[in-house]
LUMTIVEX-417039 format. One record per residue (C-alpha): residue number from 1; chain; x, y, z. Coordinates in nm, 2 decimals, padded with zeros to 4 digits. Layout:
N
pos; unit; c1; c2; c3
NUM; A; X; Y; Z
...
This chain:
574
pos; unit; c1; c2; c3
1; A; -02.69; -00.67; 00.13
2; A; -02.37; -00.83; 00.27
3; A; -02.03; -00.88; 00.03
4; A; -01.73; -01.04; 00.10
5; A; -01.46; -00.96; -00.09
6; A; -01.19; -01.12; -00.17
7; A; -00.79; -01.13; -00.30
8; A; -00.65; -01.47; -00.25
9; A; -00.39; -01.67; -00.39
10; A; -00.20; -01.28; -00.51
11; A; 00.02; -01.11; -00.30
12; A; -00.11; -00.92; -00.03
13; A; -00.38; -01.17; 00.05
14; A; -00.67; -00.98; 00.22
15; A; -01.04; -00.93; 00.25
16; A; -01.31; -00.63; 00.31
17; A; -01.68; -00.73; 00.35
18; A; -01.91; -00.41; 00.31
19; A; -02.29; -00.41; 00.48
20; A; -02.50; -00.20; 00.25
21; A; -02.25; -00.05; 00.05
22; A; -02.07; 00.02; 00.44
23; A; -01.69; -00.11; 00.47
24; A; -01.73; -00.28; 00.81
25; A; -01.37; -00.44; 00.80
26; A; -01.09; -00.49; 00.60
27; A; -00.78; -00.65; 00.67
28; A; -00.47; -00.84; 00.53
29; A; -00.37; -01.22; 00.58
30; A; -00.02; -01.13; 00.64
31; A; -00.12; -00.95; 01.01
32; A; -00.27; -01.32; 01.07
33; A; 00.00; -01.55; 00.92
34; A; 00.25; -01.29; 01.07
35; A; 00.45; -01.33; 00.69
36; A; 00.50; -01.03; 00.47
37; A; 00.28; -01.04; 00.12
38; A; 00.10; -01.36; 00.23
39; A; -00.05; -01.48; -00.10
40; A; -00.25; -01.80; -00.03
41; A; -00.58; -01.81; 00.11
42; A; -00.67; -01.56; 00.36
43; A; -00.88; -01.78; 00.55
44; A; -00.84; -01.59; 00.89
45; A; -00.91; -01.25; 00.74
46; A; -01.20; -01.44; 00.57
47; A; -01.31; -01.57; 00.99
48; A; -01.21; -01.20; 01.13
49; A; -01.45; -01.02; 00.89
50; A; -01.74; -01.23; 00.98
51; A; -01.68; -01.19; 01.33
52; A; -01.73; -00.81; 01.28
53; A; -02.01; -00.83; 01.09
54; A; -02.17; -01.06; 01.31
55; A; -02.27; -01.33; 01.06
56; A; -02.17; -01.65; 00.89
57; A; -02.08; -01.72; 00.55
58; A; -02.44; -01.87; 00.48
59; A; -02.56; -01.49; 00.52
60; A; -02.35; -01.36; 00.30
61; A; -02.55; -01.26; 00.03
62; A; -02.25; -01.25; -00.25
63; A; -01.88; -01.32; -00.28
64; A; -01.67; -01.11; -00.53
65; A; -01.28; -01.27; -00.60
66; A; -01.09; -01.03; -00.75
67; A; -00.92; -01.23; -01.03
68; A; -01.14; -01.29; -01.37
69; A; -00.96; -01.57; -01.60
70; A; -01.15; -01.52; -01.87
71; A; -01.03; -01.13; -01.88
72; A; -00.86; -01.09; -02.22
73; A; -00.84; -01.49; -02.29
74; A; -00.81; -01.45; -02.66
75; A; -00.47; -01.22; -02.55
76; A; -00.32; -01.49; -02.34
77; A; -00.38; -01.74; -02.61
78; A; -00.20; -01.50; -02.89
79; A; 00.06; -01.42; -02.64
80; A; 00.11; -01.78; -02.61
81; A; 00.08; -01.90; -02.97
82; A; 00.36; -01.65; -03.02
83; A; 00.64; -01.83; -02.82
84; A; 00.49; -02.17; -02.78
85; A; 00.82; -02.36; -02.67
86; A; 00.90; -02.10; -02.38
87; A; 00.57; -02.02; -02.30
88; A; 00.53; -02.42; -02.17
89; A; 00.71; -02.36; -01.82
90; A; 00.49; -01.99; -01.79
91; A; 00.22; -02.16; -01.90
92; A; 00.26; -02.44; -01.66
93; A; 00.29; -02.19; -01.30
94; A; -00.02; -01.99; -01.46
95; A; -00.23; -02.29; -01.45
96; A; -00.11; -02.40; -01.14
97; A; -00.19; -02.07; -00.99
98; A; -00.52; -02.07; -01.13
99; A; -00.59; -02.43; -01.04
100; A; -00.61; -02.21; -00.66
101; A; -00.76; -01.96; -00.77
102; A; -01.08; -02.20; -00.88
103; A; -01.05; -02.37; -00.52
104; A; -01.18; -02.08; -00.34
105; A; -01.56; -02.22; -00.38
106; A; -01.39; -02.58; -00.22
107; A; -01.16; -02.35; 00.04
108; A; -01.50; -02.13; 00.15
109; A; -01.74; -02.45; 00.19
110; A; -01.47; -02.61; 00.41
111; A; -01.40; -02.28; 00.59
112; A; -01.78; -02.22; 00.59
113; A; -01.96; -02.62; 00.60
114; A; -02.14; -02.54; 00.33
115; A; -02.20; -02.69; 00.03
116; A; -01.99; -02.58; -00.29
117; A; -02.28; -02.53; -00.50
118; A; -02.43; -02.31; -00.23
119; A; -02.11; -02.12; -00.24
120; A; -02.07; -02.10; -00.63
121; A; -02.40; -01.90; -00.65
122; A; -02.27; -01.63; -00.46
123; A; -01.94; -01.60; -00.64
124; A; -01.85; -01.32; -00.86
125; A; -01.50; -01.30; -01.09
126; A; -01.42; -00.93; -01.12
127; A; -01.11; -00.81; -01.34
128; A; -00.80; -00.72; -01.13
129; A; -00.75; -00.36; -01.23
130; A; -01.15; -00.33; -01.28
131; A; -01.07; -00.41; -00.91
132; A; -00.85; -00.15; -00.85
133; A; -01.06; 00.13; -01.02
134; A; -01.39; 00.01; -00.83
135; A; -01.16; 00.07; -00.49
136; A; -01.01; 00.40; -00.57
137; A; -01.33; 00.60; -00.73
138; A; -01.64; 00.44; -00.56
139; A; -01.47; 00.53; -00.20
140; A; -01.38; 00.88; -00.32
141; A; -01.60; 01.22; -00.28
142; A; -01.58; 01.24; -00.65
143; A; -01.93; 01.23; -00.84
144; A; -01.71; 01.20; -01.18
145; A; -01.34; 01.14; -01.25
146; A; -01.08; 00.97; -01.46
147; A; -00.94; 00.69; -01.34
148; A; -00.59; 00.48; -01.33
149; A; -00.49; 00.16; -01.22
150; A; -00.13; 00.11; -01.30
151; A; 00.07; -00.21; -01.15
152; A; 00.29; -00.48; -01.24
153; A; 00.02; -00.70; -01.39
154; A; -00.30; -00.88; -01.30
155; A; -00.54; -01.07; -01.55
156; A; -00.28; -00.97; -01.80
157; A; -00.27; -00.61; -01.78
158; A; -00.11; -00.38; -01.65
159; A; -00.18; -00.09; -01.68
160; A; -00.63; 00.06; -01.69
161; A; -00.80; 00.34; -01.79
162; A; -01.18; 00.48; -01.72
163; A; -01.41; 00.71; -01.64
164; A; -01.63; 00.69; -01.32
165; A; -01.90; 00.83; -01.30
166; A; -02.21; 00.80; -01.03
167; A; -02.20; 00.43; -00.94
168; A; -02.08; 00.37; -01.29
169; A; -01.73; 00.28; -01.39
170; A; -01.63; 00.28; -01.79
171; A; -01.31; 00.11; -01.93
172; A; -01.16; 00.38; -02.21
173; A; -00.79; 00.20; -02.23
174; A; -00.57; -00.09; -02.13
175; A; -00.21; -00.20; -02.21
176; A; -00.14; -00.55; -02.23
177; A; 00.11; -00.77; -02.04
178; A; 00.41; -00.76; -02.06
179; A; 00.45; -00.38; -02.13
180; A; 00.46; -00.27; -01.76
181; A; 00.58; 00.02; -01.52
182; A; 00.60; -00.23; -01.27
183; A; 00.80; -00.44; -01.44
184; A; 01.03; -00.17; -01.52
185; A; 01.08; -00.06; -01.17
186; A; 01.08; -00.36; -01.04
187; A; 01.39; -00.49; -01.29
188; A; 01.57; -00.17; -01.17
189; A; 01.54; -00.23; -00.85
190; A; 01.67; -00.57; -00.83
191; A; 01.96; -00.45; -01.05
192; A; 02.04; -00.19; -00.76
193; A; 02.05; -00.46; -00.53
194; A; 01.74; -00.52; -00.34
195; A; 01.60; -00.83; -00.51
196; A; 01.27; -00.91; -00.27
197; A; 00.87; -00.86; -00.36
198; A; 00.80; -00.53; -00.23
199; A; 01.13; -00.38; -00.21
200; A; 01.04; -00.06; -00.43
201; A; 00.99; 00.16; -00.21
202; A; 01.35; 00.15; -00.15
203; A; 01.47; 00.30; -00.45
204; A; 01.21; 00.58; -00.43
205; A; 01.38; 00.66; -00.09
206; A; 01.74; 00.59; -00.21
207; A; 01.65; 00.84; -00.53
208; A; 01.68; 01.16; -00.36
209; A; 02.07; 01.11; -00.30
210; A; 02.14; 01.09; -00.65
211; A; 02.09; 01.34; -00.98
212; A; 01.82; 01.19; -01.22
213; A; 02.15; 01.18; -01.49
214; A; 02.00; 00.88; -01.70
215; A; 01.68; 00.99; -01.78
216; A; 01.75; 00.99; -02.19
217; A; 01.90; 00.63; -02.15
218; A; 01.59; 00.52; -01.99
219; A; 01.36; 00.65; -02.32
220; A; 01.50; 00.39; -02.49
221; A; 01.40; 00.13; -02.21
222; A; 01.02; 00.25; -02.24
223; A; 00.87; 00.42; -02.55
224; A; 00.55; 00.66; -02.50
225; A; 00.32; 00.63; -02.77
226; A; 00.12; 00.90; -02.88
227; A; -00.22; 00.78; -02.74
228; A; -00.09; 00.80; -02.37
229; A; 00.01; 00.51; -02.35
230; A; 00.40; 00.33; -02.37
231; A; 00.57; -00.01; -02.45
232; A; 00.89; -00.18; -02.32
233; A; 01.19; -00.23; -02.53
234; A; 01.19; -00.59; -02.46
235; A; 01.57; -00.61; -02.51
236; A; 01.63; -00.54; -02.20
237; A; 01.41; -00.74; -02.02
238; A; 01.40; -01.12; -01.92
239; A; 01.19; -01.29; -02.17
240; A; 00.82; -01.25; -02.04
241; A; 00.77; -01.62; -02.13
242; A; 00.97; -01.72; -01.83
243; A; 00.76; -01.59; -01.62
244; A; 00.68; -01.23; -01.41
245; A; 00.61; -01.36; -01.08
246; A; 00.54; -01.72; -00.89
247; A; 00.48; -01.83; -00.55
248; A; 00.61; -02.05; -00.34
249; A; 00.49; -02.18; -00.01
250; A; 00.21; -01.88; -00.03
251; A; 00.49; -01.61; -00.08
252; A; 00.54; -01.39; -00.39
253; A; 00.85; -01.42; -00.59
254; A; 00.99; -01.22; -00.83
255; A; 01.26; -01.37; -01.04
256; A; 01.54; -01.15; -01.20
257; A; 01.38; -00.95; -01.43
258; A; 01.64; -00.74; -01.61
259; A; 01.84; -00.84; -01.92
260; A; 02.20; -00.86; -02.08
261; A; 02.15; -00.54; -02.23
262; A; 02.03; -00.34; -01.92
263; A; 02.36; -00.47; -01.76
264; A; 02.55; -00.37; -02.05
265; A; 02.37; -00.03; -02.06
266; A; 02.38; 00.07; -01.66
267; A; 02.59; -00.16; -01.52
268; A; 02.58; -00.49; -01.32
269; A; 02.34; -00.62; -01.07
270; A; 02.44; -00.48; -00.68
271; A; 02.56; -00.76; -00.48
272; A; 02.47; -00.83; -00.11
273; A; 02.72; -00.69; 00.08
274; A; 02.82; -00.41; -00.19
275; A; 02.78; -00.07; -00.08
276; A; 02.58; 00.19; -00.25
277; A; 02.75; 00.37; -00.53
278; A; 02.66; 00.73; -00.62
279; A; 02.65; 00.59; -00.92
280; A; 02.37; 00.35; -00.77
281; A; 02.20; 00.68; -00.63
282; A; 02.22; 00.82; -00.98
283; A; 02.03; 00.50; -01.10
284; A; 01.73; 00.50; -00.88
285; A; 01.71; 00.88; -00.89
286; A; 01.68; 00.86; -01.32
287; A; 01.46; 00.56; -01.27
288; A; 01.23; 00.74; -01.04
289; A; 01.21; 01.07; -01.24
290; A; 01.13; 00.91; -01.55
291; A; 00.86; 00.66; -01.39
292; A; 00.73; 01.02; -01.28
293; A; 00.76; 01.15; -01.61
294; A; 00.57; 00.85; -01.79
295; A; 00.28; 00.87; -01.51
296; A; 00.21; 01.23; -01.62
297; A; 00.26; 01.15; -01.94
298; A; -00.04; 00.86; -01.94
299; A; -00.25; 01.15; -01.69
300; A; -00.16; 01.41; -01.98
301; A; -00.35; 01.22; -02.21
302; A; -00.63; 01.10; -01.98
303; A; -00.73; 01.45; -01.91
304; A; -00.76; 01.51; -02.28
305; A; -00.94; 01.21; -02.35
306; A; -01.21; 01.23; -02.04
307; A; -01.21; 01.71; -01.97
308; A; -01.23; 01.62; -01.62
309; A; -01.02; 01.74; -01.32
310; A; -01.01; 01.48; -01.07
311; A; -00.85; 01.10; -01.06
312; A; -00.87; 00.84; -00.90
313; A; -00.58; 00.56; -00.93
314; A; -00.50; 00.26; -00.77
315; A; -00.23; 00.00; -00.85
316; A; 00.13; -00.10; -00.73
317; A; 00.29; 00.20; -00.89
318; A; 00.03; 00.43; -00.75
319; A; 00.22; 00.40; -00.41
320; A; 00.53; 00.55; -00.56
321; A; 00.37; 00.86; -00.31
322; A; 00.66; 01.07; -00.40
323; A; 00.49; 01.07; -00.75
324; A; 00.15; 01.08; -00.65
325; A; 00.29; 01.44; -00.41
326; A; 00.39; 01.61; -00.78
327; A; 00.02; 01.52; -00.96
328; A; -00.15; 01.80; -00.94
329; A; 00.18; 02.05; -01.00
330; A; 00.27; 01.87; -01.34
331; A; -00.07; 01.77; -01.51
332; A; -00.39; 01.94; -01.56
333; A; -00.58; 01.73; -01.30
334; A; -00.66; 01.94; -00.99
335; A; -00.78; 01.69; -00.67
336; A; -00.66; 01.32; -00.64
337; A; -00.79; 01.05; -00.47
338; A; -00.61; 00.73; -00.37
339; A; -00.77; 00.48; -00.13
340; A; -00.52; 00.29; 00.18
341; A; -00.46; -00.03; 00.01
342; A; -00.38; 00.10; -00.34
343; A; -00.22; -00.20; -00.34
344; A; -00.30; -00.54; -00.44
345; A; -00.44; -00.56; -00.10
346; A; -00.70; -00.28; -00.23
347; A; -00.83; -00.59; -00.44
348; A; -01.09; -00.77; -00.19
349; A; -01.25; -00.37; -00.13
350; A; -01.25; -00.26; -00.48
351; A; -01.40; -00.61; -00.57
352; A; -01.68; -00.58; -00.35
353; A; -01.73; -00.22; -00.42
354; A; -01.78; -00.33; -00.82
355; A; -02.03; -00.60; -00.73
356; A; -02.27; -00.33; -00.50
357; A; -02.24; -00.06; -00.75
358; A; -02.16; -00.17; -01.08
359; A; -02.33; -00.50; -01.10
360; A; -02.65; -00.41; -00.82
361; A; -02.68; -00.07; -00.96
362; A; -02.66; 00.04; -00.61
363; A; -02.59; 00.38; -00.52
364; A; -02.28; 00.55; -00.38
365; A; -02.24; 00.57; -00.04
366; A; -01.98; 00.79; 00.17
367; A; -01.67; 00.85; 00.06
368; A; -01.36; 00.64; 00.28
369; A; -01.12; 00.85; 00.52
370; A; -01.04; 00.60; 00.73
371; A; -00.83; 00.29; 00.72
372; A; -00.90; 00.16; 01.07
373; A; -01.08; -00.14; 00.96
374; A; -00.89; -00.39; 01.12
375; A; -00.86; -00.51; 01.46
376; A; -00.94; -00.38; 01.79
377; A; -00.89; -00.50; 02.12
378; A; -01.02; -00.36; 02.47
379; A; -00.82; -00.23; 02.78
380; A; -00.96; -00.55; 02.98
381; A; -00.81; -00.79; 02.73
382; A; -00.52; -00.63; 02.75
383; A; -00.50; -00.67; 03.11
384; A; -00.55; -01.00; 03.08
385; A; -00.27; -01.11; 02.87
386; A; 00.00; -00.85; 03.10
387; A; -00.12; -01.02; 03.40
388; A; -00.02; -01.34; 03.22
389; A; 00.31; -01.24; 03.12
390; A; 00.35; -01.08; 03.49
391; A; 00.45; -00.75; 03.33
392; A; 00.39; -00.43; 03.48
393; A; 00.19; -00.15; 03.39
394; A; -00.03; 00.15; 03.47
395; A; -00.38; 00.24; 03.34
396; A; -00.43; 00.63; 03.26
397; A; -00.71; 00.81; 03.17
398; A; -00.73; 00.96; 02.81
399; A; -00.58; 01.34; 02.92
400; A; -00.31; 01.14; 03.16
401; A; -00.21; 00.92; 02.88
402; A; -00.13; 01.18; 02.60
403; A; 00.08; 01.39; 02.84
404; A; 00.25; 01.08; 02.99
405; A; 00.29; 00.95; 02.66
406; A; 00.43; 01.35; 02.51
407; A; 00.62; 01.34; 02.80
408; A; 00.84; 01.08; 02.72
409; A; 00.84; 01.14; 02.33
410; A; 01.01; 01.52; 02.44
411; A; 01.27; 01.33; 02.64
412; A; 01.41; 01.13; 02.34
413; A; 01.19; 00.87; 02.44
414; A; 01.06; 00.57; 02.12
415; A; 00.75; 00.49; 02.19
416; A; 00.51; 00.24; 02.03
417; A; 00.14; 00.32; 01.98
418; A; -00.11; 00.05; 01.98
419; A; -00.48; 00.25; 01.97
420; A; -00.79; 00.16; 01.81
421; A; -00.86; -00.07; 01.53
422; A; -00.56; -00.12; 01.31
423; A; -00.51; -00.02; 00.93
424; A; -00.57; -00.16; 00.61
425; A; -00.31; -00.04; 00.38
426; A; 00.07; -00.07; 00.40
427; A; 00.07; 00.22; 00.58
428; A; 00.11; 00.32; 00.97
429; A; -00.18; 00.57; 01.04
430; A; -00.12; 00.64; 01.38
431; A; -00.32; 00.29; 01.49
432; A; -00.01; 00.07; 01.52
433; A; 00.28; 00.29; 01.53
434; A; 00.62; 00.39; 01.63
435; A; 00.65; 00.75; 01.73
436; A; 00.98; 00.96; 01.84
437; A; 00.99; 01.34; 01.82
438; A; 01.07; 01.52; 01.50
439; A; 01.28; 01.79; 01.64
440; A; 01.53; 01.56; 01.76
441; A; 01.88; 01.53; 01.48
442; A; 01.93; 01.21; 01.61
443; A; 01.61; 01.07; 01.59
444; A; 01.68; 00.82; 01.28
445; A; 01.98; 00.68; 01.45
446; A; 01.79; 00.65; 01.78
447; A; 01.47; 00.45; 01.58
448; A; 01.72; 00.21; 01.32
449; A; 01.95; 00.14; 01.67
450; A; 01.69; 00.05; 01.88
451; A; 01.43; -00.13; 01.66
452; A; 01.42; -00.08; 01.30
453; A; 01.78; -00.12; 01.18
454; A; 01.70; -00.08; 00.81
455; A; 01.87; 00.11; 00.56
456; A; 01.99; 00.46; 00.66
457; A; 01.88; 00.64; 00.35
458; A; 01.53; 00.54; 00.40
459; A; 01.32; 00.83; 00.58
460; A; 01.06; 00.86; 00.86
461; A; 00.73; 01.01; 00.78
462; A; 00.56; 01.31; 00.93
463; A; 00.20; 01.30; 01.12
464; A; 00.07; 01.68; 01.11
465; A; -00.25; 01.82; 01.25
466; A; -00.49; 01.84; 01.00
467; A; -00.54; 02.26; 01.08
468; A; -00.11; 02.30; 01.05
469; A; -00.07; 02.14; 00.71
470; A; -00.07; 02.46; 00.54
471; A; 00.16; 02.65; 00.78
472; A; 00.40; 02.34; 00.71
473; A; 00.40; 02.21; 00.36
474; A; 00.43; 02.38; 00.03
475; A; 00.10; 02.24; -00.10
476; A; -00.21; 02.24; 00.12
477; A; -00.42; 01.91; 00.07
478; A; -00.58; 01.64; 00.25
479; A; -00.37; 01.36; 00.28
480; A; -00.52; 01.10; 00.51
481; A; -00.34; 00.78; 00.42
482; A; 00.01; 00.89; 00.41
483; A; 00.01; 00.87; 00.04
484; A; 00.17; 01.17; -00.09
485; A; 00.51; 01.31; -00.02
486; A; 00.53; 01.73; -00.07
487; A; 00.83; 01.97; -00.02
488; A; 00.78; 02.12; 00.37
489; A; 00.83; 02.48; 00.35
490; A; 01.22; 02.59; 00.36
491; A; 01.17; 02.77; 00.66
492; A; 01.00; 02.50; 00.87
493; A; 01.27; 02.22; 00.79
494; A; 01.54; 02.29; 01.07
495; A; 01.23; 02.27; 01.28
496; A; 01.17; 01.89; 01.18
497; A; 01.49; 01.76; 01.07
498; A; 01.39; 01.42; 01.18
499; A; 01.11; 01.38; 00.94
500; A; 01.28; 01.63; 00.60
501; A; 01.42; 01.40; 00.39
502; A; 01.73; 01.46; 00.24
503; A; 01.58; 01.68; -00.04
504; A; 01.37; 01.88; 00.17
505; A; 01.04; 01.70; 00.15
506; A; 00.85; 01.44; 00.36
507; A; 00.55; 01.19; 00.33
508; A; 00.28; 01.34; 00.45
509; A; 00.03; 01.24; 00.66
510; A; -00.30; 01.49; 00.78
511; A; -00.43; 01.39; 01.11
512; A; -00.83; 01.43; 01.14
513; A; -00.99; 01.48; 01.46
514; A; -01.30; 01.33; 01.36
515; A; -01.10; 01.00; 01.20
516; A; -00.77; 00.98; 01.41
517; A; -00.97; 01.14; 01.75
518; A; -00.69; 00.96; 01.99
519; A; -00.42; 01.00; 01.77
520; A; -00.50; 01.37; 01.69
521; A; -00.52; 01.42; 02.06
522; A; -00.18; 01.29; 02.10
523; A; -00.02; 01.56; 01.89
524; A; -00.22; 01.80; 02.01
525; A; -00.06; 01.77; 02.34
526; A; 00.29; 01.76; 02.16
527; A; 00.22; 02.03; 02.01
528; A; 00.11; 02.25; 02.33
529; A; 00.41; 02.14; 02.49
530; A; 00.63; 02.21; 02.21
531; A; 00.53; 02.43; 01.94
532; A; 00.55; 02.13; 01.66
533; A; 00.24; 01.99; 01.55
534; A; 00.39; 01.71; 01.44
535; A; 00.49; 01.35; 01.49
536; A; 00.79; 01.10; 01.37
537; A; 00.56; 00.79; 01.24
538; A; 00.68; 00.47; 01.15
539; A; 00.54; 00.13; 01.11
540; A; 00.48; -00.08; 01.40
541; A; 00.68; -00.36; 01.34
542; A; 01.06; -00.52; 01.30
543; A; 01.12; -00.69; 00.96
544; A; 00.75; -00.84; 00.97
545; A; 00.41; -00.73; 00.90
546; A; 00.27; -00.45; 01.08
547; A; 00.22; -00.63; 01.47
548; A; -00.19; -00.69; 01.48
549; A; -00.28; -00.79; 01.84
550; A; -00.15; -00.64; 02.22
551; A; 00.07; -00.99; 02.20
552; A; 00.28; -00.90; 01.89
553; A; 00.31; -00.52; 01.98
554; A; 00.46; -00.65; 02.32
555; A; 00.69; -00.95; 02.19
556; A; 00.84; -00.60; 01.95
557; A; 00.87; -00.40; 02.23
558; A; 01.05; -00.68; 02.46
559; A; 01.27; -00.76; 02.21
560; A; 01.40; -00.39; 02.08
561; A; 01.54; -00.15; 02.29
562; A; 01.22; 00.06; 02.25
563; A; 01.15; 00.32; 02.55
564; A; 00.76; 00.28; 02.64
565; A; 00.47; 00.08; 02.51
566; A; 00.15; 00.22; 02.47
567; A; -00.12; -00.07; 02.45
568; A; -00.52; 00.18; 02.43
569; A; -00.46; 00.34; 02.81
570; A; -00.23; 00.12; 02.92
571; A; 00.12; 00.17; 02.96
572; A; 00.46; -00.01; 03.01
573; A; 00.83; 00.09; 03.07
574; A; 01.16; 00.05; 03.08
């Protein structure tokens, strides 16, 4: 049985198609359309996908969209009915939005030649955070777990909870839209100044440089309730009839979400050019600690409700990793599992996974440790393009090329990595990445002059041997998607300064032999010539999508001041 699943007209635009139950290939829109959070069609994920599969649309056998409009309709429409005069501009976008979203069956037949008829037969509507359940539990080891799917909102809800079990998954809880996490964050952030879709991540990295002072103001900005759950003080918020999110020109925008009151309360919105406050710092660092505090607080609950130990979540807010790192050491749950694309990307895989399982009945198959799912291109390819460019280059063998490659990274050398098939997920794995050595004091200067020039608060991740994590991190677990950040042993931090962030932790990521064999080899050889079994990763890219093909990682390369280019076994430098 062949699925195609797909997220389309949302942000972060993607597609996974599954042979069996098998992920074959996954991938985003935006490493196509080369534009961050691409949210129209993904219509060349849609052609990739096949290719790797090896069929056409015709032999698909279904199609799951992950986006259900008749998911709580009778909400909506008492939502609605209770602001009708503002509700007539949201109202308006949503229907315009969903006007797409029904042209996916006229999008595929002219994508595909088929007939739409032929293609409405195949089409199933799943629930967005059903979506996000389905791709966190049925790719983990788990036989049974709770599940959470927390975000900023899809199909009008924000926040989902369940109970997975077998290839079963059960909805126990929901909270509605507008009450959101996401929301919340999201209105903080753009009140400390950084106003784009996707631009989260920057507070969770600015939070460390601040004390968590505001915590008791912020318990008046979200009330728990005593079933696990919470709701927004809408004072001061934007009204939710105006609208969450809209797109324009297939990009995701997020209007100013904050209200008079959370200026009066914590101050003014950040301008441009203004520099960051401590008590800016202070801001994210409350507003991260208590988004912390309310996810164990729903978890809390959700143990008591379900007795079981392990969880699965998926959602936006579910890759606040620094949160995800303090899980197990501030709930009862004891193993976590979140997949690569927690993220709306995660959509198109967790639809298709709901379709095989929960609709088929079919049984599990094995659980996902890998996120290279995307493209791959060969060392004769490659030759062909450098030859085109007239670029020079030398060919190594495997050994040659990780002691070549070590070599350089020793000698303060930036390097970027272009090996195997790339990721699915927002996260450099190793597959298209920037490297530089951790030891090095220097090394975040060397990385933001030469290519990445982003914020100087933000940190750099550590790649560890799988076998080392223990000798290096405070809590021993298996971290293969760079999702959780944990405090690296005191001891061990003068030793990486490079990738300890400011309060002595990092964002771990555990290198597999088995999964990441070239990667793994990599710091292996690092690690015999140094002592450290560990890398500086960051993304592969400057202010743009993650590059994709040998073309894009070379344009990067030729236009930073990066020091060597790694492209499979082949290898250019200055």
């Amino acid at each position: 049985m062949i699925i195609l699943g797909i997220n389309a007209y949302h942000a972060d635009s993607s597609v996974a198609i599954f042979k069996d139950g098998i992920m074959i290939a996954a991938t985003e829109e935006e490493r196509f359309r080369r534009i961050k959070h691409w949210a129209g069609f993904p219509s060349m994920a849609i052609e990739f996908c096949l290719k790797e599969v090896g069929v056409t649309l015709k032999e698909v056998d279904h199609i799951a969209i992950g986006r259900d409009p008749k998911a709580k309709f009778l909400k909506k429409l008492f939502f609605f009915a209770q602001h009708p005069v503002h509700s007539i501009k949201f109202v308006a976008e949503r229907w315009s939005n969903q006007k797409q979203v029904t042209s996916i069956e006229k999008e595929l037949a002219q994508l595909s030649g088929l007939d739409e008829t032929e293609i409405k037969n195949k089409i199933h509507q799943v629930e967005h955070h059903r979506s996000h359940l389905a791709s966190a539990f049925f790719a983990s080891p788990f036989e049974e777990a709770a599940l959470l799917s927390i975000d900023g909102s899809g199909d009008f809800s924000t926040t989902m909870l369940g109970i997975g079990k077998g290839n079963k998954i059960e909805v126990i809880d929901s909270v509605d839209f507008p009450h959101s996490m996401g929301i919340f964050y999201t209105a903080f952030t753009q009140l400390l100044g950084f106003p784009y879709y996707g631009d989260e991540y920057k507070v969770m990295g600015l939070a460390p440089y601040g004390e968590p002072k505001y915590v008791d103001k912020l318990r008046d900005v979200v009330l728990w309730k005593d079933n696990g759950l919470f709701q927004l003080n809408f004072a001061y918020f934007r009204s939710a009839t105006q609208g969450f999110i809209k797109y324009e020109n297939n990009l995701p925008i997020v209007p100013p979400l904050f209200g008079k009151k959370m200026v009066e309360v914590f101050g003014a919105e950040r301008k441009k050019d203004e520099p960051l406050s401590q008590y800016h710092k202070d801001v994210a660092a409350s507003v991260q600690r208590f988004t912390e505090e309310t996810i164990f607080h729903i978890l809390k609950v959700l143990h008591k409700r379900t007795g079981l130990d392990k969880v699965c979540i998926a959602g936006g807010v579910a890759q606040n990793s620094v949160a995800n790192g303090k899980l197990t050491r501030n709930t009862p749950f004891k193993e976590v599992y979140i997949p690569s694309a927690g993220h709306d990307a995660g959509i198109s895989m967790g639809a298709a996974q709901y379709v095989y399982h929960q609709i088929f009945n079919k049984p599990r198959v094995a659980p996902i440790y890998s996120a290279y799912t995307g493209a791959k291109f060969s060392n004769d390819e490659i030759e062909v393009l450098l030859k085109t460019k007239n670029i020079n280059y030398k060919k190594y063998d495997d050994e040659t090329l990780y002691n070549v490659v070590a070599d350089r990274l020793i000698n303060a050398g930036v390097v970027g990595w272009f090996n195997g098939r790339a990721e699915f997920g927002p996260r450099a794995l190793g597959a298209r990445s920037i490297l530089a050595d951790p030891r090095r004091n220097d090394a975040k200067d060397l990385l933001n002059a030469k290519i990445k020039r982003r914020e100087s608060f933000r940190p750099f991740a550590p790649s560890i041997l799988k076998e080392f994590v223990e000798e290096y991190f405070e809590v021993n677990d298996i971290v293969p998607f760079m999702e959780k950040v944990f405090p690296i042993k005191k001891e061990k931090q003068h030793l990486i300064p490079a990738v300890t962030h400011v309060d002595g932790t990092g964002r771990l990521q555990s290198v597999d032999s088995n999964t990441s064999p070239a990667y793994h080899s990599l710091i292996k050889n690092f690690y015999n010539k140094t002592g450290v079994p560990i890398l500086l990763n960051t993304s592969f890219n400057e202010n743009e999508p993650i590059v994709n093909s040998p073309l894009e990682a070379l344009d990067c390369f030729l236009r930073t001041s990066m020091d060597m280019l790694v492209l499979e076994n082949i290898v250019i430098e200055r």
